[in-house]
PAZA-628890 format. One line per field, with one value per atom (N, C-alpha, C): x, y, z; residue in one letter; atom name; residue number from 1. Coordinates in pm, 1 decimal, m for minus. Each point is the difference from the previous one (the first is absolute). Layout:
REM PAZA-628890
X <- [X, ...]
Y <- [Y, ...]
Z <- [Z, ...]
fitor <- [a, ...]
rogu <- [CA, ...]
nudren <- [NUM, ...]
//
This chain:
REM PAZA-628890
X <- [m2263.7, 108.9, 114.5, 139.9, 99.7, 59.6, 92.6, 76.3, 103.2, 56.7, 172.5, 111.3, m10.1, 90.4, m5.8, m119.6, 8.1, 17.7, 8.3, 86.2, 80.3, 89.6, 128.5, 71.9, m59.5, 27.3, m72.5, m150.5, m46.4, 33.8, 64.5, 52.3, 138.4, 93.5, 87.4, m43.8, m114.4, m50.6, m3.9, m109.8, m2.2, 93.3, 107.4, 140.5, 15.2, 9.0, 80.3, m71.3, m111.9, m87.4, 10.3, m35.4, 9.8, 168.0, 124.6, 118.7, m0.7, m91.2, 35.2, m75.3, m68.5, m15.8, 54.2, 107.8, 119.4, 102.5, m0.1, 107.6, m74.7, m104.3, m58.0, 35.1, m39.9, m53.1, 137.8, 111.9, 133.0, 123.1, m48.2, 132.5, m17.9, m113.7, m74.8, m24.8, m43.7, m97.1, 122.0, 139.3, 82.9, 37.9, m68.1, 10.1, m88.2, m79.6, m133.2, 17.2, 30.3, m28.9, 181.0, m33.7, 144.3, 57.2, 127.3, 84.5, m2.8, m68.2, 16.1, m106.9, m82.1, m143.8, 31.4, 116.6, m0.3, 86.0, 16.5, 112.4, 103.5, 117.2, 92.2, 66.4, m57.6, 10.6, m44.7, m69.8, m79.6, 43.9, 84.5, 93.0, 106.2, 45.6, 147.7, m57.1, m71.7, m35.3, m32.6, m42.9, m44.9, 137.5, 120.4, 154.1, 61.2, m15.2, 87.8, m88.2, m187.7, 14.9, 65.9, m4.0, 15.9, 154.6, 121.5, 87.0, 72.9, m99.8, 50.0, m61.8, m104.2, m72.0, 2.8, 55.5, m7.3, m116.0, m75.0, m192.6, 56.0, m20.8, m6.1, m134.3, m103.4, m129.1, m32.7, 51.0, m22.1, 158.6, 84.7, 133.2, m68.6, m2.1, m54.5, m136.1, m124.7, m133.5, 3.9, m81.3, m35.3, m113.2, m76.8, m136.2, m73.7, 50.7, m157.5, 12.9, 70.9, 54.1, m127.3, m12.8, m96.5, m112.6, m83.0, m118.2, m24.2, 108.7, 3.4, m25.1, 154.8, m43.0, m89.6, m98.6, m95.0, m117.4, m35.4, m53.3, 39.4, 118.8, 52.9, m80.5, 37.0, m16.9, m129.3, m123.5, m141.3, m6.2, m12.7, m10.4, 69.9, 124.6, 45.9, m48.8, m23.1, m15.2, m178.1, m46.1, m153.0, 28.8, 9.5, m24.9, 66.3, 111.9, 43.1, m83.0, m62.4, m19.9, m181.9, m50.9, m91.9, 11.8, 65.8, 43.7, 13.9, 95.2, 26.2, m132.3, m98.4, m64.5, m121.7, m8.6, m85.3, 36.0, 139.4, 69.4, m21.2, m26.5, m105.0, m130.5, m107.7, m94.8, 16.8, 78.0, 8.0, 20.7, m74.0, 7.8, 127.1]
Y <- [1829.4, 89.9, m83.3, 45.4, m145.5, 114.6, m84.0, 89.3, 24.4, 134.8, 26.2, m85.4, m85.3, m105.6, m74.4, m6.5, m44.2, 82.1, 132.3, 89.0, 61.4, m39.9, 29.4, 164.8, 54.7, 112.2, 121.5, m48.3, 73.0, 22.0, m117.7, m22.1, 111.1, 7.3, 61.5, 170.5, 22.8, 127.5, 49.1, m91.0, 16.6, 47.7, m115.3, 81.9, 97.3, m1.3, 142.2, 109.3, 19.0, 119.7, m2.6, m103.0, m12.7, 37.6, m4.1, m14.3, 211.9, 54.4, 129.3, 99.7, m67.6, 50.4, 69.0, m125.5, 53.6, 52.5, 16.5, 49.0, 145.5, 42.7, 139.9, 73.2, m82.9, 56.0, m4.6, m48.0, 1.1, 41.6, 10.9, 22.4, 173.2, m30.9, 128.0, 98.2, m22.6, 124.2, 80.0, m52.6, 86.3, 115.3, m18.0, 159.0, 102.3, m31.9, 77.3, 32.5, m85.3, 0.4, 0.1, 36.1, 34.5, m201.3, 44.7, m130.4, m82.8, 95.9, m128.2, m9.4, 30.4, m88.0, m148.6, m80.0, m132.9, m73.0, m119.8, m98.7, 16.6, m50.1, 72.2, m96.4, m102.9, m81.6, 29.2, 68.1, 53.8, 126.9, 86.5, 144.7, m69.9, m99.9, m72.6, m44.2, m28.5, m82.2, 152.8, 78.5, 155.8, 26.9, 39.2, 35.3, m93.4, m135.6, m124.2, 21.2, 32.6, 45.1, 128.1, 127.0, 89.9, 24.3, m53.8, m49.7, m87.2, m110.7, m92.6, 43.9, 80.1, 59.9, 165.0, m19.9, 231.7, 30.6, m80.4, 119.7, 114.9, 123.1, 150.8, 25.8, m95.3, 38.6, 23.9, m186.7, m18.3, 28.5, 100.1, 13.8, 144.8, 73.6, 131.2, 66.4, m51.4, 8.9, 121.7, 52.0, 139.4, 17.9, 118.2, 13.6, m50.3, 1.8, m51.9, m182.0, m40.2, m183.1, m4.7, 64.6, m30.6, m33.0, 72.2, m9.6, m116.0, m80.1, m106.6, m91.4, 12.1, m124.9, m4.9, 138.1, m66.2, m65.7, 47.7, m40.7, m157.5, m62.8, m151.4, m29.8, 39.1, m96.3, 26.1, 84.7, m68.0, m76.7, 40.5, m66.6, m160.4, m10.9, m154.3, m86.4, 32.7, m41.1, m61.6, 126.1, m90.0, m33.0, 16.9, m100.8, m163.6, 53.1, m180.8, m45.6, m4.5, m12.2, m53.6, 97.0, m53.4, m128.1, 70.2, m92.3, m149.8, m31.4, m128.4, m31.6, 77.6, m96.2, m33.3, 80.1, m79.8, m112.3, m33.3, m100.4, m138.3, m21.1, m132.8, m24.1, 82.0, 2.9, 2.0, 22.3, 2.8, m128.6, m0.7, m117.5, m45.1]
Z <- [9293.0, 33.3, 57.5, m64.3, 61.0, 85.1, 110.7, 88.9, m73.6, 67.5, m69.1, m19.8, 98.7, 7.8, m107.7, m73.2, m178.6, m68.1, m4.0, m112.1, 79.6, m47.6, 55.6, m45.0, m132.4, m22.7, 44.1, 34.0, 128.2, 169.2, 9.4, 104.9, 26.9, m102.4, m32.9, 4.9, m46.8, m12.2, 161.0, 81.4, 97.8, 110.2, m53.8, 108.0, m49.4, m141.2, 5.1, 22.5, 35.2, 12.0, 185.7, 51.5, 147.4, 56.0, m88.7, 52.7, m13.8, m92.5, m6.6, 142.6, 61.0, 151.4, 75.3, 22.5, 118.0, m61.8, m116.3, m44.7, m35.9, m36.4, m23.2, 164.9, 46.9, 199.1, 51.9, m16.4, 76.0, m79.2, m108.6, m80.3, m82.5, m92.0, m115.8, 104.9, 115.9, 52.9, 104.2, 10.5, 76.5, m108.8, m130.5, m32.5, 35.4, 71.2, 35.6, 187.7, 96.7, 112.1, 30.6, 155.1, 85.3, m8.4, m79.3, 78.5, 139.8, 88.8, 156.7, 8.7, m84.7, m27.0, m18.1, m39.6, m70.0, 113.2, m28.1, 120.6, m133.4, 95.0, m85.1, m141.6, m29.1, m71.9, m118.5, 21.3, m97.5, m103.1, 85.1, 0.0, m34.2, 68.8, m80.9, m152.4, m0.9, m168.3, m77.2, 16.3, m74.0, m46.7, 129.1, m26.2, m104.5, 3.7, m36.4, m208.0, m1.1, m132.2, m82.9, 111.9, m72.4, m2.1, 94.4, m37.1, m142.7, m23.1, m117.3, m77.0, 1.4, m156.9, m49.4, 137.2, m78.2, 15.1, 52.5, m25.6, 40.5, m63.1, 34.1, 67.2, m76.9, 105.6, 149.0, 18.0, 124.7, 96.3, m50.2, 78.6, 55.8, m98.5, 11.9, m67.7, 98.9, m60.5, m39.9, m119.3, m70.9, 41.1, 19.9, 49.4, m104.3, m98.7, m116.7, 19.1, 60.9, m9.1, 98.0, 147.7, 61.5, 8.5, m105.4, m45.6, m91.5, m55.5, m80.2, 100.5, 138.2, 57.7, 74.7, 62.0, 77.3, m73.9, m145.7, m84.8, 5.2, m32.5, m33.9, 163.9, 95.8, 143.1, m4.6, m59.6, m1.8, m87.2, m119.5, m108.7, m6.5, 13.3, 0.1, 95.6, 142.7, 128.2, m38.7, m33.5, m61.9, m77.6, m98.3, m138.2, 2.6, 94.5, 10.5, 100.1, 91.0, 49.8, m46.9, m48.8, m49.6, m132.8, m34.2, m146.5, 47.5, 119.9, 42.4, 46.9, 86.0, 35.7, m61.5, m140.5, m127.4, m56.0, m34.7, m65.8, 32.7, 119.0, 54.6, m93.7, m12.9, m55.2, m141.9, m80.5, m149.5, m46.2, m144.9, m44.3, m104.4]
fitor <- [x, x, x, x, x, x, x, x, x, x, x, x, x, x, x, x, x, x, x, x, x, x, x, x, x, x, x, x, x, x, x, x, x, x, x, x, x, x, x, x, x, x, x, x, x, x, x, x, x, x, x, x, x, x, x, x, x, x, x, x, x, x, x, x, x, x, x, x, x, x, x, x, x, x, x, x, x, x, x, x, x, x, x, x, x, x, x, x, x, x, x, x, x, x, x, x, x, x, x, x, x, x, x, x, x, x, x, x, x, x, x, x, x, x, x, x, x, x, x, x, x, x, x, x, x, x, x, x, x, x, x, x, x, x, x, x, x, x, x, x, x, x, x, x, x, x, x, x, x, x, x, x, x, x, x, x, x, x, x, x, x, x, x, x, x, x, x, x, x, x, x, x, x, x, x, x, x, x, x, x, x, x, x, x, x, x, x, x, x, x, x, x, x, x, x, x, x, x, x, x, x, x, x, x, x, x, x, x, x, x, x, x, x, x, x, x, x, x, x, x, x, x, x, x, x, x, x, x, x, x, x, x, x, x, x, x, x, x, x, x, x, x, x, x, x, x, x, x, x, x, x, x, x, x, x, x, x, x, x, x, x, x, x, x, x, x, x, x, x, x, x, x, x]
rogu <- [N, CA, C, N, CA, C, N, CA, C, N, CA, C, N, CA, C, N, CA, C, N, CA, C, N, CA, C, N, CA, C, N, CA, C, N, CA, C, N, CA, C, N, CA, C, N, CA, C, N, CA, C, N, CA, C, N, CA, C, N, CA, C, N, CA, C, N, CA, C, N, CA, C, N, CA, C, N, CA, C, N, CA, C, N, CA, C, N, CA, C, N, CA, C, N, CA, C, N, CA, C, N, CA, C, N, CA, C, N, CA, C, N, CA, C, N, CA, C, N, CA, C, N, CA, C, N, CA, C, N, CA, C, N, CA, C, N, CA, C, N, CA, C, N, CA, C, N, CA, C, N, CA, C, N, CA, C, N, CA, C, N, CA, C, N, CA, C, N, CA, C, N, CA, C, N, CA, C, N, CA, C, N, CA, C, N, CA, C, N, CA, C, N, CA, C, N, CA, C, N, CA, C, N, CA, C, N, CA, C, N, CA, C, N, CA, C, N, CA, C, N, CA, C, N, CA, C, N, CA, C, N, CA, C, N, CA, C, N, CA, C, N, CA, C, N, CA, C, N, CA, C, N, CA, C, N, CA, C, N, CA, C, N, CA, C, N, CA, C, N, CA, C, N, CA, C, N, CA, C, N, CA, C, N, CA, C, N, CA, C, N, CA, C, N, CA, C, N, CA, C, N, CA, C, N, CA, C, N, CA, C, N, CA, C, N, CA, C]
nudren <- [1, 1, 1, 2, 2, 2, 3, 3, 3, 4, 4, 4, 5, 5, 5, 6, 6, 6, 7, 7, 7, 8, 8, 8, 9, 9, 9, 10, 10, 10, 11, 11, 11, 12, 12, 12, 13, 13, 13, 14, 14, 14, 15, 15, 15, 16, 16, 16, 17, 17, 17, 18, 18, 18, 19, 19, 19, 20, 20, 20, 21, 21, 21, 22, 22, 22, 23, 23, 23, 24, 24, 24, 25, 25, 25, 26, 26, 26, 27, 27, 27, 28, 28, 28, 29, 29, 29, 30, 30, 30, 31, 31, 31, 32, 32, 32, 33, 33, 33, 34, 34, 34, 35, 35, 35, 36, 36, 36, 37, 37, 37, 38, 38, 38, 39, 39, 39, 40, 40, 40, 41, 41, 41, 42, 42, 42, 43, 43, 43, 44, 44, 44, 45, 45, 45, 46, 46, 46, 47, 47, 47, 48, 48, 48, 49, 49, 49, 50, 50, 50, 51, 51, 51, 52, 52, 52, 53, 53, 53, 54, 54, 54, 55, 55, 55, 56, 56, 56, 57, 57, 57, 58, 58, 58, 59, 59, 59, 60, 60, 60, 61, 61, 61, 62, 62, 62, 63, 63, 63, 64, 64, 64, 65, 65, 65, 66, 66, 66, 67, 67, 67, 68, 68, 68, 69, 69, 69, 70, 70, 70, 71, 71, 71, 72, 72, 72, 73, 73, 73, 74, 74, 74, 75, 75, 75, 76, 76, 76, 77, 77, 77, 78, 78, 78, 79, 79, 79, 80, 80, 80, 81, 81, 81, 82, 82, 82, 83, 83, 83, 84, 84, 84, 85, 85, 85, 86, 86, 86, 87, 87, 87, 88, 88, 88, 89, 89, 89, 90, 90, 90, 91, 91, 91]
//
């Protein structure tokens, strides 16, 4: 079994599954929970996307959007989460 640090496109996988964490838990899930739930860095970066992108979602959640994202914040939060920490062990 070689470490990640010799495949480098696993390695790559890894971040990117580990980088979707904090971004599910501080960014995705202020469509679900009260805004002063977060530090405010976090509420500035939510404004600063739905500003430069127009999300209609996350400007003005719809009741059916909710059930998606609490769905995404289990679902992504494990699966990356597990996912990364198989990716060591694969051959």
């Amino acid at each position: 079994m070689s470490s990640l640090t010799t495949r480098p496109f696993d390695l790559l996988v890894v971040v990117f599954l580990l980088s979707h964490i904090p971004i599910t838990v501080f960014i995705d899930s202020q469509a679900v929970f009260p805004r002063h739930w977060y530090p405010e860095w976090a509420t500035a970066t939510l404004d600063w996307y739905v500003r430069t992108y127009e999300d209609p979602l996350m400007k003005d959640t719809p009741p059916w959007f909710l059930g998606l994202a609490v769905n995404e914040l289990e679902g992504r939060k494990n699966y990356s989460s597990l996912a990364a920490s198989k990716a060591d062990r694969m051959e």
